[in-house]
Wavefront OBJ file of the C-alpha trace (Angstrom):
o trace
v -142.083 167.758 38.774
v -138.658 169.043 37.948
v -136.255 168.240 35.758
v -133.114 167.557 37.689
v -129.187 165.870 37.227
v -128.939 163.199 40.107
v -125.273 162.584 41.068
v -124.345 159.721 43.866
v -121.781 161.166 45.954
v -121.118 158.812 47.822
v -121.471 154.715 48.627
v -122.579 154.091 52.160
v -123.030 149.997 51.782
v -121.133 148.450 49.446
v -117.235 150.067 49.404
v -118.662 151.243 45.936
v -118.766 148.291 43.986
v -121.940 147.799 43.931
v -123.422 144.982 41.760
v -125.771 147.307 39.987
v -122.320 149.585 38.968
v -124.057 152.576 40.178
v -121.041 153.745 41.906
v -119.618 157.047 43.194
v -120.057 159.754 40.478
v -122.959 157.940 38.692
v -125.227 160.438 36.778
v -129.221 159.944 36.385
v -130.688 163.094 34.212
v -134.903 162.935 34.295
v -138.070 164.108 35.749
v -138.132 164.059 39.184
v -141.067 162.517 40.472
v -141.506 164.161 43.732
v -138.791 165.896 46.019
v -136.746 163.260 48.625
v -138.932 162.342 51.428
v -137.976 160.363 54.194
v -139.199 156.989 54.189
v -140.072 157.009 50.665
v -137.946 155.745 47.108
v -136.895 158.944 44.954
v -137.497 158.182 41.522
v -136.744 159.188 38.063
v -138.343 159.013 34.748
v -136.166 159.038 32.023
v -135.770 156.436 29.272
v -135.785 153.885 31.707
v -137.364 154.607 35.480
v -134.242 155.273 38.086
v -135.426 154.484 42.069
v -132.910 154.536 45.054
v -133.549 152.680 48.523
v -135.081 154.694 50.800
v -134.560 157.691 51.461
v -132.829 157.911 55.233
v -132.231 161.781 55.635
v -132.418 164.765 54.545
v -129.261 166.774 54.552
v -129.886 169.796 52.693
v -131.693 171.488 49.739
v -130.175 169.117 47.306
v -128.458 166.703 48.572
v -130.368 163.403 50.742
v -129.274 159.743 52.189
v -130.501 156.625 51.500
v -129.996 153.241 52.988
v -127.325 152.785 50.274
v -125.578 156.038 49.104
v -125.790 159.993 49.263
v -126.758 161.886 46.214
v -126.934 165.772 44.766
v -129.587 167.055 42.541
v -128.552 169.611 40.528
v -131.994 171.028 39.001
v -131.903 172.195 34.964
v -133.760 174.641 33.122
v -133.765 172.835 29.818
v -133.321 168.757 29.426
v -132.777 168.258 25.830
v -133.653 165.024 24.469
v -130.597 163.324 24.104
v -130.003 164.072 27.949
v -133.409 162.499 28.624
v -132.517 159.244 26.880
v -129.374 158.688 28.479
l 1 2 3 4 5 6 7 8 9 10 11 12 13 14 15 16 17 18 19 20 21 22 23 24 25 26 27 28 29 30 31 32 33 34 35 36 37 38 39 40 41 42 43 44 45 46 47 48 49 50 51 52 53 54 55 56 57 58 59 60 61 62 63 64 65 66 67 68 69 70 71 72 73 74 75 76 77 78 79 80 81 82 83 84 85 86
């Protein structure tokens, strides 16, 4: 498990207005449950649990598709408190 920064990058479904308002540039700081695998959710644990749709692809190190979006994970070395309760 890391502790990781999830950005969405980009909307692939909904012309980002989703009805969820997790947009383009949303932010999701937590404990990563397990790396992006295809086929699978990619959760977070945080305050409250963050899941995307499935995860689609791949594209690099740190950055995957899902049936909905693209995000980044930006892994940090320290998640203070108030950064896990966000």
């Amino acid at each position: 498990m890391r502790n990781v920064k999830l950005t969405k990058i980009e909307d692939t479904q909904f012309n980002n207005d989703r009805p969820n308002n997790i947009n383009k540039g949303y932010t999701k700081i937590g404990l990563e449950l397990d790396k992006p695998e295809i086929g699978k959710i990619y959760q977070l644990e945080s305050r409250t649990w963050f899941k995307t749709s499935l995860v689609t692809e791949i594209i690099d190190d740190t950055t995957f598709k899902t049936e909905n979006s693209i995000y980044k994970i930006e892994i940090m070395d320290k998640l203070t408190l108030d950064e896990y309760l966000k």
